[in-house]
RODOGU-616834 format. One record per residue (C-alpha): residue in three letters; x, y, z. Coordinates in steps of 0.05 Angstrom, whole numbers, padded with zeros to 5 digits, always signed. Layout:
// residues N
alaXYZ...
END
This chain:
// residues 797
unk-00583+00373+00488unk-00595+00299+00482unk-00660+00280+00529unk-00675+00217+00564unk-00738+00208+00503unk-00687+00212+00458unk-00653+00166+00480unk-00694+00117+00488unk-00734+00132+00411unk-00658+00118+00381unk-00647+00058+00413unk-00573+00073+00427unk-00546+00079+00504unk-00497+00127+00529unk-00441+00133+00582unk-00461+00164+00648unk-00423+00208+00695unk-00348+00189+00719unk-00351+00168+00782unk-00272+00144+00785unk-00211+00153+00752unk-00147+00112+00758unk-00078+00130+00736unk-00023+00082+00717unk+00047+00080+00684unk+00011+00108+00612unk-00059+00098+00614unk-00114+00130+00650unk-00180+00079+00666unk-00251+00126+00673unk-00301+00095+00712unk-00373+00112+00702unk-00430+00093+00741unk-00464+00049+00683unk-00403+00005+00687unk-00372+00037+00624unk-00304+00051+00626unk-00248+00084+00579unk-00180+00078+00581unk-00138+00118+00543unk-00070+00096+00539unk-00016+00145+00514unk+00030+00113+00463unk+00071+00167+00438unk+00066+00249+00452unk+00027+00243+00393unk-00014+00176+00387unk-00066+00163+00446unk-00109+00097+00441unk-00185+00106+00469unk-00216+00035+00495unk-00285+00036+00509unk-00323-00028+00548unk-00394-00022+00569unk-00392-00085+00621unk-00356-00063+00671unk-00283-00100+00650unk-00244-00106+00588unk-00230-00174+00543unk-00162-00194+00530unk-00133-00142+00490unk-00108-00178+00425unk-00092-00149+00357unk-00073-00174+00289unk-00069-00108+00254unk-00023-00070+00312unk+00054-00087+00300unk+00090-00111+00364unk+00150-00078+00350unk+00119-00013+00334unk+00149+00060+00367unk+00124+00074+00428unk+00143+00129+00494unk+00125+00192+00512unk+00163+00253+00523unk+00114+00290+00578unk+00049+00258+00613unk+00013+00297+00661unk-00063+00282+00691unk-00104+00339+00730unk-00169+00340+00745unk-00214+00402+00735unk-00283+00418+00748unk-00321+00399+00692unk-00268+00347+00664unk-00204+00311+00659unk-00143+00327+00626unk-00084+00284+00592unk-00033+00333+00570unk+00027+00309+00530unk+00079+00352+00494unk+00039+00351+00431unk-00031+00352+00454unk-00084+00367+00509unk-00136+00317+00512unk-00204+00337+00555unk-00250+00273+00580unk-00318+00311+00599unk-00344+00282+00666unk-00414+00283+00652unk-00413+00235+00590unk-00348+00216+00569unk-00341+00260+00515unk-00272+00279+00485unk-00236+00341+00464unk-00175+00331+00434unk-00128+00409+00424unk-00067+00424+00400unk-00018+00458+00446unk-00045+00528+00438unk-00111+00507+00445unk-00131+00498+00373unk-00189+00439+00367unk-00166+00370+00330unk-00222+00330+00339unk-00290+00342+00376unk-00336+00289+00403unk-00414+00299+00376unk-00447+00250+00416unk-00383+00217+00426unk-00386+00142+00445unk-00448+00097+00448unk-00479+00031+00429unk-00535-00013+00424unk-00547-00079+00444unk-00547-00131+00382unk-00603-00177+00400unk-00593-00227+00341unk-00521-00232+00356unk-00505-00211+00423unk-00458-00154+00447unk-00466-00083+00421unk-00457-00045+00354unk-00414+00007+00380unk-00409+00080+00356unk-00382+00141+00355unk-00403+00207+00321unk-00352+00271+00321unk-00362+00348+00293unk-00331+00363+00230unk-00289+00424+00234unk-00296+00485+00179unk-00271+00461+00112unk-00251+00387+00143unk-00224+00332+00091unk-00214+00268+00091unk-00172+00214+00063unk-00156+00145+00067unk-00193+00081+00076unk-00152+00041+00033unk-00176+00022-00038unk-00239+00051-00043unk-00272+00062-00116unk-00285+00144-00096unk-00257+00207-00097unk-00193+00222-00063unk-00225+00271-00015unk-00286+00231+00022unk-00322+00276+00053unk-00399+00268+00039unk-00386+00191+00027unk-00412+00134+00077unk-00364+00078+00058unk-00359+00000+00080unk-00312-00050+00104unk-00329-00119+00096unk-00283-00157+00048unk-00324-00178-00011unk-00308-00206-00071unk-00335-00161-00131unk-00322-00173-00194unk-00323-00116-00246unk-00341-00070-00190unk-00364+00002-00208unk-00337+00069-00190unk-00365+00082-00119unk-00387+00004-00107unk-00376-00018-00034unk-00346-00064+00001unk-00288-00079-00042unk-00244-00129-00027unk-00197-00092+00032unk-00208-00074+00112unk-00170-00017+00126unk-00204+00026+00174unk-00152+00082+00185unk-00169+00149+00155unk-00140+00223+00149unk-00172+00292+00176unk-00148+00358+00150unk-00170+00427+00170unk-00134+00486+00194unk-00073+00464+00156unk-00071+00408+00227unk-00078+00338+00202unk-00095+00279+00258unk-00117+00205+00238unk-00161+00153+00263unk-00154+00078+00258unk-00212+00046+00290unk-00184-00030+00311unk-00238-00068+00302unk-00243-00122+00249unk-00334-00134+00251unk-00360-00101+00184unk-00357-00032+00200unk-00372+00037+00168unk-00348+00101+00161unk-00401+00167+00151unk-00359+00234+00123unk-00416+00279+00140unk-00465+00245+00087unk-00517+00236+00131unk-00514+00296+00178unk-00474+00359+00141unk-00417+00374+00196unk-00417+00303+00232unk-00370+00253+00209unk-00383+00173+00250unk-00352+00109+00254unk-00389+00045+00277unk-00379-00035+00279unk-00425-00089+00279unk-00389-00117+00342unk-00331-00116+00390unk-00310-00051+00419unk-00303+00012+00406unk-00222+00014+00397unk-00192+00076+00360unk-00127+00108+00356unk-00117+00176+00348unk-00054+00197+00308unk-00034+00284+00312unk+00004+00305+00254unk-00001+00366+00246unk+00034+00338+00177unk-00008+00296+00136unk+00061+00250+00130unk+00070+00251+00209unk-00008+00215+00209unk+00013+00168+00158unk+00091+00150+00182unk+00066+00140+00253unk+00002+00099+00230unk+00046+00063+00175unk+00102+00042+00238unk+00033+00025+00288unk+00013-00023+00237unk+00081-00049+00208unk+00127-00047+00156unk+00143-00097+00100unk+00216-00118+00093unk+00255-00106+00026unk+00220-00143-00039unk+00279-00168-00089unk+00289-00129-00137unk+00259-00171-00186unk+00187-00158-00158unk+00193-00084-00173unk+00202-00102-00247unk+00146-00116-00301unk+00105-00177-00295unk+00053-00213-00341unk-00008-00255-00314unk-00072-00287-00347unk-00134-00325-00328unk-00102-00374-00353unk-00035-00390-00391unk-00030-00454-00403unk-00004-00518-00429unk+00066-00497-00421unk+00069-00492-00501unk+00028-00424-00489unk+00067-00394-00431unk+00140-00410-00462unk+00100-00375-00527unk+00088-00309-00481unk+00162-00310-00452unk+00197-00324-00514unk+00151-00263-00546unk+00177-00218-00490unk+00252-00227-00504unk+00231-00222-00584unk+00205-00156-00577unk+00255-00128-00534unk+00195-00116-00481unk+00231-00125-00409unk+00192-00167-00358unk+00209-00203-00298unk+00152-00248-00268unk+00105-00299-00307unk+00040-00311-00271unk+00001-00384-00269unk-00068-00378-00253unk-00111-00441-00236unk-00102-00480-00296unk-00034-00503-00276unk-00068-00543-00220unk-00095-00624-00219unk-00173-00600-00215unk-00161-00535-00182unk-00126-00570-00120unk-00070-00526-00094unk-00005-00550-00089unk-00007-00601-00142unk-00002-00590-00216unk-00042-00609-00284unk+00014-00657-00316unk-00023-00656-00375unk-00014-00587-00385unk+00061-00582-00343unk+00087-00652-00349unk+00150-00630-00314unk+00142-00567-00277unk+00202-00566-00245unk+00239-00565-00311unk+00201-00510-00337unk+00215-00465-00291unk+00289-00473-00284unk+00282-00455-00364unk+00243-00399-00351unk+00291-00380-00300unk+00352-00389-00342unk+00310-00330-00394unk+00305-00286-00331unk+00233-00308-00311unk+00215-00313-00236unk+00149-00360-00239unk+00089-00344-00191unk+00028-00378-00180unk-00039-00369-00147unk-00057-00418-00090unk-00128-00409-00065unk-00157-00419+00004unk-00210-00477-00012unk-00193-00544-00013unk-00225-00598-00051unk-00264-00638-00014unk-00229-00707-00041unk-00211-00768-00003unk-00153-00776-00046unk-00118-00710-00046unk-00063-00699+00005unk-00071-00627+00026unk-00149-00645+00040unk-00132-00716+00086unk-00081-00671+00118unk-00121-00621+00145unk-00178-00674+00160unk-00136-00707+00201unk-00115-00652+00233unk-00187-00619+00243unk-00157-00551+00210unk-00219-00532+00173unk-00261-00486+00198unk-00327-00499+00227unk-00405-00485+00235unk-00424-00470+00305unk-00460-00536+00299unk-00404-00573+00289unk-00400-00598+00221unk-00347-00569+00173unk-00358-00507+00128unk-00373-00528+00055unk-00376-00481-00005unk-00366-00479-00074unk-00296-00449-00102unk-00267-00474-00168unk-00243-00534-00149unk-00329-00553-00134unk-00341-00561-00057unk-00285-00546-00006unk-00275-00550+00063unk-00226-00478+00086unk-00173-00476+00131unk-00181-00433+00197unk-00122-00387+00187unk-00126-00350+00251unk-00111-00419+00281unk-00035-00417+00286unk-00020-00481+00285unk-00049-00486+00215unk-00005-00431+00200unk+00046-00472+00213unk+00015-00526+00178unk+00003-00482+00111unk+00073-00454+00105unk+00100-00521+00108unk+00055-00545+00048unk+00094-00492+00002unk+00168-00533+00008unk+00150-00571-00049unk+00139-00521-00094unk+00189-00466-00070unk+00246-00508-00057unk+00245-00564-00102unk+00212-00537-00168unk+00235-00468-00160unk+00174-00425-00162unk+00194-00358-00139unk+00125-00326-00113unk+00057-00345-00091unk-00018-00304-00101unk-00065-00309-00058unk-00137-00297-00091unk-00212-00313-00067unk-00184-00299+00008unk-00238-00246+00031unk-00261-00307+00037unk-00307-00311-00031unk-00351-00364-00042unk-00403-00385-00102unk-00462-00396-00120unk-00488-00363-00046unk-00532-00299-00036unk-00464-00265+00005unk-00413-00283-00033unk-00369-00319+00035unk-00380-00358+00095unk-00447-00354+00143unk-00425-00311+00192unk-00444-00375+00250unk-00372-00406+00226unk-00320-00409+00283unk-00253-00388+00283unk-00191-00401+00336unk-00171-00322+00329unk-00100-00343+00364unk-00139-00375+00428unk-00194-00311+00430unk-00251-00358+00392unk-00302-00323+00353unk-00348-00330+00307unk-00337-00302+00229unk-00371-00248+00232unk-00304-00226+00273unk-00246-00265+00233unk-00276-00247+00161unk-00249-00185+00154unk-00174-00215+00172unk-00173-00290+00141unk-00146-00264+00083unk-00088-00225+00114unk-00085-00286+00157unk-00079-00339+00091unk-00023-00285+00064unk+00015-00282+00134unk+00018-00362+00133unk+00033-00360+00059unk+00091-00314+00070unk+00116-00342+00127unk+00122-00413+00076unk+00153-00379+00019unk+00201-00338+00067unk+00217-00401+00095unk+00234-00441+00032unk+00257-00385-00012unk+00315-00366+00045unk+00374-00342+00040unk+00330-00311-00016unk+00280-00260+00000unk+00200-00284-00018unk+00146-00247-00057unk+00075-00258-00045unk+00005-00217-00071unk-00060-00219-00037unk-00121-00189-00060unk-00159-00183+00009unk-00123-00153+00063unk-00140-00118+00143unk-00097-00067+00163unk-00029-00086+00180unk-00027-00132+00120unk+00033-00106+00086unk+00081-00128+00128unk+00072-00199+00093unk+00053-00181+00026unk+00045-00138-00031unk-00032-00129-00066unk-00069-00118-00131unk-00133-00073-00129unk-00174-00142-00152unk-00233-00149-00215unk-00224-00083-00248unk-00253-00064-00313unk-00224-00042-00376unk-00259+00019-00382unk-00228+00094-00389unk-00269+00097-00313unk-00234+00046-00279unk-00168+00078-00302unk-00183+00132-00271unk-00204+00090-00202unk-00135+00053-00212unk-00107+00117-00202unk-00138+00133-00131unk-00140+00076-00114unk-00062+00062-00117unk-00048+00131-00084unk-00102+00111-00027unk-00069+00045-00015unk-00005+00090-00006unk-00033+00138+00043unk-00070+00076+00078unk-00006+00045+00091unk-00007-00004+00043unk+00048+00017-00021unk+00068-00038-00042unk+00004-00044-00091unk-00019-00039-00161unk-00078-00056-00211unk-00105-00098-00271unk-00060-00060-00320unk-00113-00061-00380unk-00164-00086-00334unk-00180-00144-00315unk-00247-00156-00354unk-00273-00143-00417unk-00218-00117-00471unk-00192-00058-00482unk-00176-00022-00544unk-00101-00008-00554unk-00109+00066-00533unk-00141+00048-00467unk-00077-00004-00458unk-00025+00048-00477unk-00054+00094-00424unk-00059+00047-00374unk+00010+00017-00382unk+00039+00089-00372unk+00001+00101-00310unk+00012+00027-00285unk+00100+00032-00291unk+00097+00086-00237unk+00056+00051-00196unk+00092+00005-00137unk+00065-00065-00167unk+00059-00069-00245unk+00028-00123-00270unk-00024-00130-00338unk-00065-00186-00317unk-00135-00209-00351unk-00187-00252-00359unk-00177-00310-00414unk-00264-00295-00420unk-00246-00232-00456unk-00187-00240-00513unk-00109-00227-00504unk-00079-00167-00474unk-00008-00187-00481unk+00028-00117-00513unk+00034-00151-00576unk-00050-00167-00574unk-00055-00096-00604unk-00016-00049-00657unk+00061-00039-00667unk+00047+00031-00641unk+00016+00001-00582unk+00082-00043-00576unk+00129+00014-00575unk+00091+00054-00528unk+00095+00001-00476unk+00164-00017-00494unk+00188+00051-00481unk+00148+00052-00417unk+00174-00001-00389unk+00246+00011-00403unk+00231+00075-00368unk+00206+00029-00309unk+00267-00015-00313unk+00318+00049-00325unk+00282+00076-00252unk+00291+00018-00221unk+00336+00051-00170unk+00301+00107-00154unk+00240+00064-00139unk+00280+00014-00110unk+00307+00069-00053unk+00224+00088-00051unk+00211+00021-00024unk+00272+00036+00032unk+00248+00099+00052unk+00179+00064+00059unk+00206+00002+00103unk+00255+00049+00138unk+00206+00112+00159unk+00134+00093+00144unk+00139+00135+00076unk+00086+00128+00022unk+00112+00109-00046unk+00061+00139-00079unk+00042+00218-00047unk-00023+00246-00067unk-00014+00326-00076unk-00049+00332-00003unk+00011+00290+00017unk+00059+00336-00015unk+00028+00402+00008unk-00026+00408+00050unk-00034+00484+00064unk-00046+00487-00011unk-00123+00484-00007unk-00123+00462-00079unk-00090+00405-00070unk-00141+00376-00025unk-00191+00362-00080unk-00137+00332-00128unk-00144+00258-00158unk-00105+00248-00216unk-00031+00281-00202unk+00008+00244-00152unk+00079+00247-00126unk+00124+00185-00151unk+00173+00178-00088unk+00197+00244-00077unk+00211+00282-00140unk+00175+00252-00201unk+00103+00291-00205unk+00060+00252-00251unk-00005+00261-00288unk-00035+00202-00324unk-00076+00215-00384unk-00152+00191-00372unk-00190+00196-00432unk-00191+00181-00508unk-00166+00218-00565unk-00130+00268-00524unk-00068+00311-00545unk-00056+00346-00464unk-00091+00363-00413unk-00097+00414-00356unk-00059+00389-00283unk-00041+00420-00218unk+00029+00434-00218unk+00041+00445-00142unk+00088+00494-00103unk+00160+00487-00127unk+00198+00492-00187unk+00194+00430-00234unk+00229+00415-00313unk+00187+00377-00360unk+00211+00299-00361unk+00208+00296-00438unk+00225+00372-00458unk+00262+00394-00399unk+00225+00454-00401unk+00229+00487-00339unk+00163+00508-00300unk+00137+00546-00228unk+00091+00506-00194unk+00030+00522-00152unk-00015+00542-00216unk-00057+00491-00261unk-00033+00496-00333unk-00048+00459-00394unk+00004+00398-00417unk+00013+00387-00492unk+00019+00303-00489unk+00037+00262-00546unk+00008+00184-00556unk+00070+00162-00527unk+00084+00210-00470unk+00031+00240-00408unk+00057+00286-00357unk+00122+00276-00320unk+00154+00327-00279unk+00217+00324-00244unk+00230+00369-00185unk+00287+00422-00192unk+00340+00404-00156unk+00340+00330-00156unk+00390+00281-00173unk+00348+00219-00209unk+00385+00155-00212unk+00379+00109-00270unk+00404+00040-00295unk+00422+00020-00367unk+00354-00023-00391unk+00354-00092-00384unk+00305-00141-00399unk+00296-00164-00334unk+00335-00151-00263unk+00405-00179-00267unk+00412-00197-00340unk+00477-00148-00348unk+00529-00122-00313unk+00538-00049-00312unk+00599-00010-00306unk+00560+00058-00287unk+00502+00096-00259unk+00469+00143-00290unk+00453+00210-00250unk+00403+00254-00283unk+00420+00322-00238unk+00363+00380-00245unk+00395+00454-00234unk+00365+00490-00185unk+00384+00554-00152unk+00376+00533-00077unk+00387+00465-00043unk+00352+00393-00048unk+00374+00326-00019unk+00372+00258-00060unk+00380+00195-00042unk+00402+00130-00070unk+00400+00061-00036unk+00428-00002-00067unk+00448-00070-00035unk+00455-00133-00063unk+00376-00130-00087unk+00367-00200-00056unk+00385-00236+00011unk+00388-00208+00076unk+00467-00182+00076unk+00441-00120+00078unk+00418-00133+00150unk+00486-00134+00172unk+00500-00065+00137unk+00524-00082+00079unk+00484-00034+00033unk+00500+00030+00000unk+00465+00097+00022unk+00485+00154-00016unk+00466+00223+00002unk+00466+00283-00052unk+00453+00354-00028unk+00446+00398-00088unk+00471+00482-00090unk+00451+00514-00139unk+00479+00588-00158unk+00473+00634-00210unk+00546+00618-00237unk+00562+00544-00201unk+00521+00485-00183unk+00560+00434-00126unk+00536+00362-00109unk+00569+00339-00040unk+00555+00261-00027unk+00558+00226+00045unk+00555+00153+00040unk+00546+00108+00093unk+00539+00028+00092unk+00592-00033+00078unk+00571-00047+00010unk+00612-00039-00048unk+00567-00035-00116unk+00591-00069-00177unk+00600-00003-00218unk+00651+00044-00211unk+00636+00109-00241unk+00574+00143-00254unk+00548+00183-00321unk+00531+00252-00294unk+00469+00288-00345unk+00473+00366-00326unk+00401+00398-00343unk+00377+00459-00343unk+00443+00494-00329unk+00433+00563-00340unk+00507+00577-00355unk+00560+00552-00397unk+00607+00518-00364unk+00685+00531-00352unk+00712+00491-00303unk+00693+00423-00261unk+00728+00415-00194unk+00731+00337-00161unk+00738+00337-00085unk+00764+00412-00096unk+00817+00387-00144unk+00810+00428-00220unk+00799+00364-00269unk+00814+00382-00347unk+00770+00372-00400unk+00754+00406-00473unk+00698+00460-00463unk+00698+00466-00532unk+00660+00393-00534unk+00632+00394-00471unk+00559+00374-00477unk+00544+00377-00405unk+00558+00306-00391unk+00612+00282-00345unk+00632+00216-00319unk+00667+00209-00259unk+00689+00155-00208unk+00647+00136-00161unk+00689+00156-00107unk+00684+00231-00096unk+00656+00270-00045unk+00639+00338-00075unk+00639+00356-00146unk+00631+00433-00170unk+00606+00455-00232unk+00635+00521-00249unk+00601+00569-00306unk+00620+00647-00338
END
């Protein structure tokens, strides 16, 4: 029991005794009678929100992360009152609010515990700043997990970490370095094969304790604002991630284009050096999509103009770079030179954009350009104002994606690396001061980027990269896990740190293929290239400080490797191109960590390195030198070796003999793996056929494949293709039966069919039931077939 000396000696104040409750449509207010109150508003039967205020009334309730459009409605809602507490029961969950303190119990249905208040809620008053640093502390459970928390530089499993959020720029960070340069305070639970989730809404630095401090109590706690948390009941681990994933938003469909290969520097430039990259590129037979200008293609680092010394005519260049199949992106920063005769600065000095001390006078600091005044993003008229500025270089010189970089907001040359935390921000009409708005300016600078390239790039669809991000961040933009290090460790953090995004909500991410400083040896890149083409984003980028790390910087072996890498990348295309639909469509992550895949495996909950590509591709990077296999975690299921076809039972480590130019793939039996003939970069032939790499199994498994037009917005108005495969597999006959749905009619007309693993020779193919004659003599188990079929049976002896 907590006594009154306690108390007092911690410094932290508690709720009292209800005194009150009131019941509305879907939320339930708790009055106490120290003016706190809770309201817990019931979103879905399985997502409850828990509001805390210790004054007696609530501020407006305003959001940046929480998606307006997200699901919402409940099934059942029923509030009694007992003797000792209150209960909120839904169809998924009981939820008990103690009377005496506040505390909360949340159960499953058959009374099972999900989550246990400790201490529960409480706070203490912030005498330097005003209002409270509010907390809350909650029992593990036995054997309780955790995941999540975006990109953090850890292990997969957090429990017995304390981690940060507080956007910060770090360059070359180390393997469990905090803050990094993301907010996304949304984690995972596990125990008792339940899974629930917690996003904690509030954007002040905040912090996270997995039983590090006190062995079974896991806390959460900001600097400021309220205590705001959602609670998210699985049981699946992908129920707590889908239903956080639609809270918090959804991106719309990349083009195509952005899913290939792309190449950036610090810096390529004059225009000599980057047509020397591209032209390299289509030499070597090395497919790649996107060419990346960093801030050497601007006039003295002022955004939105360029260095016509270096890019005499940029608008030229990049309609030639087009014409070779290269979409051009460049970086635009968030300070602006402070320079009476720049355009962008007398703009937003007119119109009093730049954000402020609480003194009045602009904030100044040091960026590349030298001193800069910043735009107040969360003001969204400058929004406005900012999206406007990108017409210039979207519409009229043809640049096809913009990077946002130093955004956490990072700043030089001062002891904490960004603004003083006295600046003021608009925070859409709910004015605060930065210790607030830092955590979301730079989702705020990437939602008013996107909203400009959107704008200018339509009927096209727009690409844009951020490196700082809040949660709810990736419905305007894709990200890059920022400063890495080319080091066999950081691969190794790339690798979490990709999955983590995933499970965070966040897929459409990569890293610093290589690493981003210092140079790696050719090994190191080979690795790190066949780790980086199953990742979402995939992009080599580095620093100009530490050598070239172009594929051809290193040996012809090197060069092959990543050649036949990427072709791989580009020859998947499809599949990963129906990952990112299933992501936009149902929340899915693109990336699964094993957890993800099967979470009543209790060795999959300590698993880093193997992850789940989409649905069916198991990968295992390889994550030191000199090695010729390693030992993995093949999970439940039945799975063929990608480069042997060897077929393997899951559940069971087991070692992996892995050549230079191969790690680990697995494909799971069963699927049907579409592929396109490589290209060198999206759109550069037409194709006649698809390629379906079917997997015998003996049992079912669905596959999907979704196309459209891989650009525009037709496929709004349905014209896409879905297509459905269910697999049966028997011991003498394997049948694929197709549903399609959608208006869109894809360019090819037939598709290559590879049979593998067939465990019997084959006699006879039927087509929608109808005998079709071929040699079985010759047959090699591959078939092509039109397009248009509905089932297809493959008979054996």
């Amino acid at each position: 029991m907590i006594t009154n000396t306690e108390l007092e000696y911690k410094g932290d104040l508690y709720p009292s005794k209800i005194v009150s409750f009131e019941y509305e449509v879907d939320s339930v207010n708790f009055y106490t009678d120290n003016k706190v109150i809770l309201r817990v508003t019931i979103l879905r039967d399985s997502l409850l929100r828990f509001r805390f205020t210790t004054k007696g009334y609530f501020s407006k309730d305003f959001s940046y992360a929480i998606d307006k459009s997200h699901s919402h409605g409940y099934n059942h809602l029923a509030v009694k009152e007992e003797t000792e507490y209150y209960e909120i029961l839904t169809s998924k969950i009981k939820c008990h609010i103690k009377k005496s303190d506040l505390r909360i119990t949340i159960y499953d249905l058959n009374d099972t515990i999900i989550l246990q208040d400790e201490l529960g809620f409480h706070w203490e008053e912030n005498y330097e700043f005003g209002g409270n640093i509010v907390k809350t502390t909650k029992h593990a459970q036995e054997g309780e997990c955790y995941y999540g928390l975006g990109d953090k530089a850890t292990q997969m499993n957090l429990k017995g970490k304390r981690l940060e959020n507080f956007a910060t720029d770090q360059y070359a960070y180390q393997k469990d370095q905090e803050p990094l340069y993301k907010s996304v305070p949304f984690y995972i639970g596990l125990h008792n094969k339940q899974a629930y989730g917690i996003f904690f809404d509030n954007t002040f630095r905040s912090f996270f304790d997995f039983c590090q401090e006190r062995r079974n109590i896991t806390s959460f706690w900001a600097e400021g604002g309220e205590m705001n948390y959602y609670f998210i009941y699985g049981p699946e681990v992908k129920e707590v991630i889908t239903t956080y994933t639609d809270l918090t938003g959804k991106p719309e469909l990349p083009p195509l284009w952005a899913l290939g290969y792309h190449q950036c520097k610090w810096s390529y430039y004059p225009e000599s050096k980057v047509k020397e990259i591209t032209s390299k590129f289509r030499e070597l037979k090395i497919p790649c999509d996107a060419i990346y200008l960093d801030i050497d293609y601007m006039d003295g680092f002022r955004c939105f103009t360029w260095n016509k010394d270096y890019f005499p005519d940029p608008k030229r260049m990049v309609a030639e770079l087009t014409e070779e199949g290269f979409k051009t992106v460049v970086i635009i920063d968030p300070g602006i030179k402070i320079d009476p005769n720049y355009w962008v600065y007398n703009e937003a000095l007119e119109k009093d954009y730049f954000c402020k001390r609480a003194d009045g006078p602009y904030m100044k600091g040091k960026v590349w350009p030298g001193e800069c005044n910043f735009p107040d993003y969360t003001n969204p008229e400058v929004r406005q104002w900012w999206a406007g500025l990108f017409k210039e270089l979207i519409s009229e010189i043809g640049v096809k994606g913009v990077w946002n970089d130093m955004n956490e907001p990072a700043v030089m040359e001062v002891p904490n690396k960004t603004f003083p935390m006295d600046v003021r921000h608009s925070y859409d009409g709910n004015f605060c001061s930065h210790r607030k708005a830092h955590n979301i300016y730079g989702m705020q600078m990437a939602r008013a980027t996107y909203h400009g390239v959107k704008k200018f790039s339509y009927p096209k669809r727009p690409f844009v990269i951020t490196r700082s991000a809040y949660s709810g961040t990736q419905r305007y933009t894709s990200s890059w896990t920022g400063d890495n290090v080319a080091t066999w460790e950081h691969l190794w953090i790339a690798n979490i740190q990709v999955q983590r995004m995933c499970i965070s909500g966040m897929s459409f991410t990569g890293s610093d293929i290589g690493g981003f400083a210092e140079q790696p040896t050719g090994e190191l890149y080979t690795r790190w290239i066949q780790l980086g083409v199953f990742h979402p984003f995939c992009r080599t980028h580095s620093s100009g400080d530490h050598g070239n790390q172009e594929p051809w910087a290193f040996d012809e072996e090197v060069i092959d490797i990543t050649r036949k890498f990427i072709n791989l990348r580009y020859q998947l295309l499809p599949y990963l191109y129906t990952m990112f639909w299933q992501y936009i469509e149902d929340g899915v992550p693109m990336l699964k960590p094993l957890v993800y895949f099967d979470q009543d495996d209790i060795q999959t909950h300590y698993r880093n390195d193997e992850f789940i590509f989409g649905n069916q591709i198991l990968v295992c990077p390889i994550l030191e030198p000199n090695a010729v296999g390693r030992r993995m975690y093949v999970p439940r299921g039945n799975w063929y070796n990608y480069w042997t076809n060897e077929y393997i039972a899951g559940g069971k480590e087991v070692w992996v003999d892995t050549k230079y130019d191969e790690i680990p793939v697995f494909v799971k039996a069963g699927a049907i793996i579409p592929k396109y003939p490589i290209q060198q970069y999206v759109g550069e032939i037409e194709f006649d056929e698809l390629t379906l790499d079917i997997y015998y199994f003996e049992g079912k498994e669905k596959s999907q494949v979704y196309e459209d037009a891989h650009d525009g917005y037709d496929h709004r108005k349905g014209r896409f293709s879905y297509l459905s495969f269910q697999t049966t597999g028997r011991p003498k006959d394997l049948i694929i039966q197709l549903h399609k749905e959608g208006k869109f009619e894809t360019p090819y007309t037939k598709y290559r069919i590879n049979l593998i693993g067939l465990p019997f020779k084959v006699t006879g193919i039927e087509i929608d039931n109808a005998p079709t004659v071929f040699d079985v003599s010759t047959f090699e188990n591959v078939l092509i077939i039109p397009k248009e079929f509905n089932s297809l049976r493959i008979i054996g002896e």
